[in-house]
N, C-alpha and C positions, 0 to 999 in steps of 0.2 A: 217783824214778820210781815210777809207780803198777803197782800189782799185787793180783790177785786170787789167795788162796791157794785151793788144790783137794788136799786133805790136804797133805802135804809139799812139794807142788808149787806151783812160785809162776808165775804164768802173767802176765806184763808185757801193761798195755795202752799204745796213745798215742794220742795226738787229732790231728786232722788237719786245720789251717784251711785254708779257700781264701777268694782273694780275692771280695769280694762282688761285682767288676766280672763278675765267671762268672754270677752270679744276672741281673744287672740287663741283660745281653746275651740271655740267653735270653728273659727277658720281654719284651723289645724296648724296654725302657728304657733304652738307649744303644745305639750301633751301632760301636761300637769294636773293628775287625778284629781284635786281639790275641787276643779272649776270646772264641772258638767252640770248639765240642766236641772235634777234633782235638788244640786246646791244652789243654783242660782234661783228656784222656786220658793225654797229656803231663805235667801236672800230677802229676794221682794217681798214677801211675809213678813220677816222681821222688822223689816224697812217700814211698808205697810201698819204694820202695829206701832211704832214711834208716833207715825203720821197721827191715826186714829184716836192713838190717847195723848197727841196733843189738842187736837178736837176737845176731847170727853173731858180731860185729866191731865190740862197744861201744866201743874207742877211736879207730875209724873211722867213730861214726855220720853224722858232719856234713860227713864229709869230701867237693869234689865233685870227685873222682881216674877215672882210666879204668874202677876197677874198679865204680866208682857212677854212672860215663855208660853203660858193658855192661849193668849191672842194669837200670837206667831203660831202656834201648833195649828188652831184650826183654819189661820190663813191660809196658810200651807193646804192642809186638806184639801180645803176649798180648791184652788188652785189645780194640786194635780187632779182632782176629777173632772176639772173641765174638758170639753173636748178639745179647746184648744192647745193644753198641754199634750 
């Protein structure tokens, strides 16, 4: 796992892929219903919750259990009420 140290403090980063089909939908180079903004909000939520409960609950990071569909749900929430969504 990667980490940036901050004096004694080790501060975990991760990387987060998405699928390119998300890119090539918005540019309108495919029209494939699956991959519009809702979903990819979706996405990064889910993603997001991996992340979080490797933090919290590193031998639950991958796990996809109730308690990482609740996370993802109110990612999500969270998410589309921004303004920025």
């Amino acid at each position: 796992m990667t980490y940036d140290k901050v004096g004694n403090l080790k501060v975990f980063t991760k990387t987060i892929y998405f699928n390119s089909l998300f890119i090539t939908k918005q540019f309108g180079i495919t029209n494939n219903q699956e991959y519009n903004l809702p979903k990819l909000a979706h996405t990064i939520a889910h993603e997001l919750a991996h992340c979080l409960r490797a933090d919290y609950e590193p031998e639950e990071a991958g796990e996809h259990d109730l308690d990482h569909a609740l996370l993802t749900y109110g990612l999500e929430v969270y998410i589309l009420k921004t303004y920025e969504f």
